[in-house]
C-alpha positions as CSV (number, residue, x, y, z in Angstrom):
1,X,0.0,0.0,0.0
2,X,2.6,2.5,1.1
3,X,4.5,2.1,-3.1
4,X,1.6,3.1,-3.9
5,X,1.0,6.6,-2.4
6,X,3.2,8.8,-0.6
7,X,1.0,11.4,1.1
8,X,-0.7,10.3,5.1
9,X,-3.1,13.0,4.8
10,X,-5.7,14.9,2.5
11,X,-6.5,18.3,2.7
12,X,-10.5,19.2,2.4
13,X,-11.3,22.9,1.0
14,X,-14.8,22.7,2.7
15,X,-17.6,24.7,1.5
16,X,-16.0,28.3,1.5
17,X,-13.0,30.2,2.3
18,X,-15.1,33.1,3.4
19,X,-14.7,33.1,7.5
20,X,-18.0,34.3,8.0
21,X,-20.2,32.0,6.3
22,X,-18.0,29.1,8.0
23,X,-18.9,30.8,11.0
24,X,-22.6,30.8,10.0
25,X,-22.3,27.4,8.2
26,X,-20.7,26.4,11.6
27,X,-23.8,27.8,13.9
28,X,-26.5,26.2,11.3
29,X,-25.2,22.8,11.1
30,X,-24.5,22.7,14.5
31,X,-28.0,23.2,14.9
32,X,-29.2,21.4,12.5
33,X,-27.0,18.1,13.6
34,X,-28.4,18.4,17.4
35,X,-32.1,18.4,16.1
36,X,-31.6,15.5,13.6
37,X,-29.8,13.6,16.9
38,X,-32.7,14.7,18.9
39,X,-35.5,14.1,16.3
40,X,-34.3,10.5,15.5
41,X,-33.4,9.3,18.8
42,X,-37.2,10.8,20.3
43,X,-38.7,8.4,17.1
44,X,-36.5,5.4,18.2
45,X,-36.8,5.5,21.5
46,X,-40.4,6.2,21.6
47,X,-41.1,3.1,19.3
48,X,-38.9,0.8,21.4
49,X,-40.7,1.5,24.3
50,X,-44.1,1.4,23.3
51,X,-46.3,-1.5,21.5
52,X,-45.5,0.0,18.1
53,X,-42.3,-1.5,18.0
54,X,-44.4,-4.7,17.2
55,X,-46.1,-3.4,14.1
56,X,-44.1,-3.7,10.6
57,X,-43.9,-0.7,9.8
58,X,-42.5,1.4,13.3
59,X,-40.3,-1.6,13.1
60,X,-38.5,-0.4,9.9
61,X,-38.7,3.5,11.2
62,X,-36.8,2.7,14.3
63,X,-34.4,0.8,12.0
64,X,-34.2,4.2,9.7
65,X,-34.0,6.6,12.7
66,X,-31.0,4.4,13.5
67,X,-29.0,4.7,10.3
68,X,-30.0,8.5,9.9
69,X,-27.9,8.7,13.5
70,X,-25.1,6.8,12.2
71,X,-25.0,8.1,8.4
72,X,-24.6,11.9,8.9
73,X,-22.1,10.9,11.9
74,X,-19.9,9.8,9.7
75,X,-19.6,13.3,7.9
76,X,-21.1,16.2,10.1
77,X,-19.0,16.0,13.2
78,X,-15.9,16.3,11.1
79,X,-17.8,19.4,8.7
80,X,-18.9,20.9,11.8
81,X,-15.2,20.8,13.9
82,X,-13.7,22.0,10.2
83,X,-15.5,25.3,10.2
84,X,-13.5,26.4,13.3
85,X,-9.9,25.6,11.8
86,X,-8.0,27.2,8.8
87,X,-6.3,24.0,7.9
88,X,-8.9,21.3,7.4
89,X,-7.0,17.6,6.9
90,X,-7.7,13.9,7.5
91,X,-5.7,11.1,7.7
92,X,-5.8,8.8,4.5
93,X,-6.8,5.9,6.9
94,X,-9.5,8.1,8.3
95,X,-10.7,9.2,4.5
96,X,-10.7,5.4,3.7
97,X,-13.1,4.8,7.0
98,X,-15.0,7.8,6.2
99,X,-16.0,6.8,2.5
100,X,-16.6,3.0,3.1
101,X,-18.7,4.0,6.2
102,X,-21.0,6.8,4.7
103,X,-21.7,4.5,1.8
104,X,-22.3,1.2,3.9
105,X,-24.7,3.5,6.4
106,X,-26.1,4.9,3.3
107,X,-26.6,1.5,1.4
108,X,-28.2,0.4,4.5
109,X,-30.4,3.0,4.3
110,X,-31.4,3.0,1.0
111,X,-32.6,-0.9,1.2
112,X,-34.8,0.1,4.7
113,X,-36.5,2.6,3.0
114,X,-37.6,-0.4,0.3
115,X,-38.2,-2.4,2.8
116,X,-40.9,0.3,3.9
117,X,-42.7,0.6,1.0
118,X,-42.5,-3.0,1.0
119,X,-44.5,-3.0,4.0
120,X,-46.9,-0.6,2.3
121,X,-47.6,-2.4,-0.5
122,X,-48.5,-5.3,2.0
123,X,-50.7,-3.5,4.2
124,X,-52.3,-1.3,1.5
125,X,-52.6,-3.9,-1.6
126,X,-52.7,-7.3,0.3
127,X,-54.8,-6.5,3.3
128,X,-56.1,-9.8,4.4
129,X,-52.7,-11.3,3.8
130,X,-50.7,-8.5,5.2
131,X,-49.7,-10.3,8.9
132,X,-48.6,-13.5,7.4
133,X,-46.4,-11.7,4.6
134,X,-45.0,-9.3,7.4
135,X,-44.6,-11.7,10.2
136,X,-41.4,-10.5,12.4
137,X,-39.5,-12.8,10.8
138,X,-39.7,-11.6,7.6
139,X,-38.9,-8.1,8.9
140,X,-35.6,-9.4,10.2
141,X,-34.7,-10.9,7.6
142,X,-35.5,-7.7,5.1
143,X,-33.1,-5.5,7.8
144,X,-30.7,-8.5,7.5
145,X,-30.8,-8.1,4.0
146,X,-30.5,-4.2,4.0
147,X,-27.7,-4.8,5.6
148,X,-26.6,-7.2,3.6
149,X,-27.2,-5.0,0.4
150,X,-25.2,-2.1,2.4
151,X,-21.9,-4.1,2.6
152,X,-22.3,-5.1,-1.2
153,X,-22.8,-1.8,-2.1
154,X,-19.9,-0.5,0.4
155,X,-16.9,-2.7,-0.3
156,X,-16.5,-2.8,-3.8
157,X,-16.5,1.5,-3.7
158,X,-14.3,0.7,-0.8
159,X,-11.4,-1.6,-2.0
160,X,-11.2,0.1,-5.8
161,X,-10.3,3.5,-3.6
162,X,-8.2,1.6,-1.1
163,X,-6.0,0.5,-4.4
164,X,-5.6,3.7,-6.1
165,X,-2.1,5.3,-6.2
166,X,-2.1,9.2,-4.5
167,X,1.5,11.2,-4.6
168,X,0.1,14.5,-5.1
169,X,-1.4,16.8,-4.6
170,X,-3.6,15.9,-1.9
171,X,-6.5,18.7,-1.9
172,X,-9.8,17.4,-1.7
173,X,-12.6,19.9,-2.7
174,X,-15.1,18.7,-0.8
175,X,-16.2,18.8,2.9
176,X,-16.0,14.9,3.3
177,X,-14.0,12.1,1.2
178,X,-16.0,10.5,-1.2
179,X,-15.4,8.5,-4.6
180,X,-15.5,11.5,-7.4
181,X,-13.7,14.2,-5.5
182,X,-10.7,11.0,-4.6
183,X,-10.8,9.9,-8.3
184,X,-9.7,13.1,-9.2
185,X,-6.3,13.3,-7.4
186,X,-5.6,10.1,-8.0
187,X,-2.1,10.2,-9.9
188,X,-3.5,7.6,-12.6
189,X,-6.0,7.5,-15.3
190,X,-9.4,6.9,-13.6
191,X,-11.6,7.3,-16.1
192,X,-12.6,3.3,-16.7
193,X,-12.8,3.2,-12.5
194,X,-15.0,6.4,-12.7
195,X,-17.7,4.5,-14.9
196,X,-17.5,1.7,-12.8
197,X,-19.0,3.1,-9.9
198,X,-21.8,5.4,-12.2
199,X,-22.3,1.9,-12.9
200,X,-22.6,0.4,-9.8
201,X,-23.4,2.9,-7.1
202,X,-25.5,5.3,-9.6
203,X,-27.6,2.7,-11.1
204,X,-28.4,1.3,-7.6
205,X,-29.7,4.4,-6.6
206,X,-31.9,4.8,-9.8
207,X,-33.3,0.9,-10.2
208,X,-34.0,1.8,-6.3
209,X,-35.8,4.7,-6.9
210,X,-37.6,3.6,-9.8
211,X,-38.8,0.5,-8.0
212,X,-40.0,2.6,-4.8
213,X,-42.1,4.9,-7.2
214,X,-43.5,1.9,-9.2
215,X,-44.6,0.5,-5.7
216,X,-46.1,3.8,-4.5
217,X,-47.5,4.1,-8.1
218,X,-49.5,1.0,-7.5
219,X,-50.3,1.9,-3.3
220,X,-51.9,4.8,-4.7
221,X,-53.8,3.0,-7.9
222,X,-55.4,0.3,-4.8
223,X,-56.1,3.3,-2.8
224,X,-59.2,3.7,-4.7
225,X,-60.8,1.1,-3.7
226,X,-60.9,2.1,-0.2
227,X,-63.3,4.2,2.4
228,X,-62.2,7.8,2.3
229,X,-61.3,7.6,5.9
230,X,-59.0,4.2,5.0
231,X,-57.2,6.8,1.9
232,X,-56.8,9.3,4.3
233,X,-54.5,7.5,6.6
234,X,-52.8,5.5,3.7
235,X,-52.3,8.9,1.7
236,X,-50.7,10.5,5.0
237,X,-48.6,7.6,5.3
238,X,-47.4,7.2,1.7
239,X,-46.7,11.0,1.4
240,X,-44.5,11.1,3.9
241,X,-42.5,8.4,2.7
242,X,-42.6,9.6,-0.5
243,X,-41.1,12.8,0.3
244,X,-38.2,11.0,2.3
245,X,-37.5,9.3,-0.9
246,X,-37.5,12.6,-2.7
247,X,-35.1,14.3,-0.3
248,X,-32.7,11.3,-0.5
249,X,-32.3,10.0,-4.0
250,X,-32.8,13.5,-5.5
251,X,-29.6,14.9,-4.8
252,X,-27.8,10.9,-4.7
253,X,-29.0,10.6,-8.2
254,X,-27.9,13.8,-9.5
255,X,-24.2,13.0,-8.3
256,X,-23.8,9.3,-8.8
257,X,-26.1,8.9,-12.5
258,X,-23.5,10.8,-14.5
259,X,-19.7,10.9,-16.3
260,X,-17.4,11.0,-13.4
261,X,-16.7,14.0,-12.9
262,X,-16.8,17.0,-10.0
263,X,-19.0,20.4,-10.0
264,X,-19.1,23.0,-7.1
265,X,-23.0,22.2,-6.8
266,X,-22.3,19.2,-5.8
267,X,-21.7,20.1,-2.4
268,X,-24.4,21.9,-1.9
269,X,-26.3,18.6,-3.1
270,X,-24.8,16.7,-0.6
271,X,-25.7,18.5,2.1
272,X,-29.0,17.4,1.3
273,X,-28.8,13.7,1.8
274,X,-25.9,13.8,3.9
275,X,-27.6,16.5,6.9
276,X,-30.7,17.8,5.6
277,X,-32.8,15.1,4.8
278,X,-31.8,12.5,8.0
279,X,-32.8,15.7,9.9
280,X,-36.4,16.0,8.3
281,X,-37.4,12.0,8.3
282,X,-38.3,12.7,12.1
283,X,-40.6,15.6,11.3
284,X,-41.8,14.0,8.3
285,X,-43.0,11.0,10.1
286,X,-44.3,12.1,12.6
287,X,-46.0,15.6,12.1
288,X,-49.2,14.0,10.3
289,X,-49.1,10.8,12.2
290,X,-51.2,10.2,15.4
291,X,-50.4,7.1,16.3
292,X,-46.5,8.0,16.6
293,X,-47.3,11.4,18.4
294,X,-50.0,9.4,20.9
295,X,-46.9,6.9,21.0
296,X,-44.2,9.7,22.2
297,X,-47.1,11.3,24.6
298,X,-47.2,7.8,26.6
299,X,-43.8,7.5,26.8
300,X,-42.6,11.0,27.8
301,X,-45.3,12.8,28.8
302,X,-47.4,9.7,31.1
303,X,-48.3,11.9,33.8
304,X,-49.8,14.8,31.4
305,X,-51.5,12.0,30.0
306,X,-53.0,9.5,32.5
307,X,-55.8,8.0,29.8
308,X,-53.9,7.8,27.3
309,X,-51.0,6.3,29.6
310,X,-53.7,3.5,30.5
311,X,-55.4,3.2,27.8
């Protein structure tokens, strides 16, 4: 490994040079990471201690919540701490971590949030069937799989980064290491590598997203055929995990589906599925749903509650 590079550390350029919108940058995020810690660990610990935690679908949000937590904490402690220095570096060893990590966490992710509209489908489409198809062991075995899918999508990003030769220069522009930005200062030609992974990691992410909208496509075709009150909860349900869908693949889409190459945007772009959406999944599902916010009353608020609490 070491014949093949000679630098220990990269250099990140961040998202400006301008000290006061680091400052501001610094203040917002900083916010922004404390209310998606706080948002996501209200949802999973609400759902763990409360009956919901048995139903299919609060399984896989706890399961979400969780990777939301551990996704963005593999990026925004580091962008946050990097808005107070002038120098912002990471070891190569740490870049390696960082980019396996965000894309395992994100794979992970990715395959939950198909496991959910799995469960949709289920409970929308196949009513009568819906608690044999979505026993608990099938739900472990789907979060197994995620999982699964997470490591497959990870490692082969992974050890084609881990193999390419750096000597120079070592200046990253981005705020995080990931595969486009390491391409490019790679001292050989990556061009064949760089459609590799459009291949790979972009068309994940677009068969993905084409097969969650062809599943909500058909939710919302069955949803005709039920009482308006049975659409109304469905369409609250679906819409929110429609828009989670939006705010994720959106931006991954627009950065992986294409020649491998680097714009400024695309920063800006991954601050969307890297901080902005993880920190909107726990207002998203829970804003419009009652059962989670009756959930969250009996398990932090029991006293202000007593019939609920009982009930």
């Amino acid at each position: 490994m070491k014949s093949q590079r000679n630098i220990s550390e990269f250099i990140l350029l961040g998202l400006s040079y301008d000290q006061n919108i680091q400052i501001f940058c610094f203040v917002l995020f900083l916010f922004c990471y404390i209310a998606l810690l706080a948002g996501n660990l209200l949802i999973l610990v609400s759902i763990r201690c409360s009956p919901l935690y048995h139903q299919p679908m609060y399984y896989f949000l706890s399961h979400l919540s969780s990777m939301d937590i551990c996704y963005t904490s593999t990026v925004t402690p580091k962008l946050i701490a990097d808005l107070l220095v002038e120098r912002k570096t990471i070891s190569y060893s740490n870049c390696m971590l960082q980019l396996f990590t965000m894309h395992f966490f994100g794979g992970v992710e990715i395959f939950i949030l198909t496991a959910m509209a799995f469960d949709r489908y289920a409970a929308i489409c196949k009513p009568l069937q819906y608690v044999v198809i979505m026993n608990r062991t099938r739900c472990h075995l789907l979060v197994l799989a995620a999982w699964a899918g997470g490591a497959v999508h990870a490692f082969p990003l992974f050890s084609t980064t881990i193999s390419l030769p750096f000597c120079g220069p070592n200046e990253i522009d981005h705020y995080f290491c990931d595969i486009f930005p390491l391409l490019k200062v790679a001292c050989t030609d990556t061009y064949i590598t760089g459609v590799l992974v459009v291949a790979f990691s972009g068309m994940i992410s677009l068969v993905t997203f084409i097969v969650l909208f062809v599943s909500y496509g058909i939710i919302l075709f069955t949803l005709r055929n039920l009482s308006a009150e049975g659409r109304r909860k469905a369409l609250s349900t679906c819409w929110s995990h429609i828009t989670v869908v939006v705010l994720f693949f959106g931006p991954v889409i627009f950065i992986y589906l294409r020649p491998p190459t680097t714009f400024p945007e695309d920063k800006i772009f991954a601050l969307f599925y890297t901080i902005v959406a993880p920190m909107f999944n726990p207002l998203i599902y829970t804003l419009r749903n009652s059962e989670m916010k009756k959930a969250m009353r009996k398990v932090w608020c029991p006293s202000l509650f007593p019939k609920e609490a009982h009930s």
